[in-house]
N, C-alpha and C positions, 0 to 999 in steps of 0.2 A: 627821352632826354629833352630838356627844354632847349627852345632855341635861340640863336643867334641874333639881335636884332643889332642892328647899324645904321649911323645915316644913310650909309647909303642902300640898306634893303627895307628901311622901317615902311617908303612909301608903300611897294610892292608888296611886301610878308603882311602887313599891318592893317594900313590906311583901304589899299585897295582890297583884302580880302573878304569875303560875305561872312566869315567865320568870326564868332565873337577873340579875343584877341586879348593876354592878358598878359602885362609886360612888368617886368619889374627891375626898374631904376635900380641900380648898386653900386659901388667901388669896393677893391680889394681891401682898403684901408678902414670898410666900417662893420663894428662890429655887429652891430645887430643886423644888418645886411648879409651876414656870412651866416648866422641863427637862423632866417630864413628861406635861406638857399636850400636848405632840404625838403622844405615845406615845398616849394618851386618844385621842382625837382620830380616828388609825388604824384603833384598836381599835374604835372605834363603827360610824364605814364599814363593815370589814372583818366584824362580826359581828351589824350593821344586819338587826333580822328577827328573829334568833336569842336574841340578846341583851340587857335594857338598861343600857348606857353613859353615865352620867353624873357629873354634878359636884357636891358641894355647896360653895356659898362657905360657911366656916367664920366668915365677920365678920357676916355677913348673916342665917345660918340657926344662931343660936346655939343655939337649942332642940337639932334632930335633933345635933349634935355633940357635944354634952352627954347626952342618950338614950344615946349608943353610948363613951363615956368618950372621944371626940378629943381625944389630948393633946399628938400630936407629929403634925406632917402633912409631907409629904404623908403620908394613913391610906388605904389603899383596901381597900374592904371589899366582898367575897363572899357577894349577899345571896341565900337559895331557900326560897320559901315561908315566908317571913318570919322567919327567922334566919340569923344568921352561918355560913356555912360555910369558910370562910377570910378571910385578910386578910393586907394589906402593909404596912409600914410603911416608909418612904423612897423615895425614887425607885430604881427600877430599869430593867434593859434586858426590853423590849420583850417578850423570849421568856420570861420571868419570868413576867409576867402572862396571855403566853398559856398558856402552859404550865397557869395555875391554872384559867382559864378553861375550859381544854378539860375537865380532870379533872371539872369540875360538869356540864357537859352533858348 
């Protein structure tokens, strides 16, 4: 299951981990954010270990969303060793993200 990301765990789970890190900006209110929530979802199972897979609610975790300039979501961001290595913006199909995913490994 994909995880929890929060202001207050993003530095912890995120920023400081060696593991590449791949987050995805949403709110309950957007649609194509909720199209891609299974695709997430996949993706955490699928690379469970490897990976980490998470979400930030964008209503809830105002701070980190603001840190990284979220201004259109769904934003999904490519985090290693505590910077940006890629990002997404809008929902996409599935081989998309893996595709990004695999290139950081």
């Amino acid at each position: 299951m994909a995880l929890e990301f929060t202001d207050a765990n993003f530095q912890a789970e995120v920023l400081d981990s060696d593991q590449l890190s791949v987050i995805d900006f949403w709110a309950e209110w957007c649609g194509p954010c909720r199209a891609i929530g299974p695709v997430i979802e996949e993706l955490s199972k699928e690379y469970e270990g490897k990976v980490k897979i998470g979400k930030v609610n964008v209503d809830v975790n105002p701070q980190t969303s603001m840190n990284y300039g979220i201004t259109s979501i769904p934003a999904i961001l490519f985090v290693k060793g505590g910077k940006i290595v890629d990002k997404q913006i809008g929902a996409v199909p599935k081989s998309v993200l893996d595709k990004k995913i695999q290139a950081h490994l």
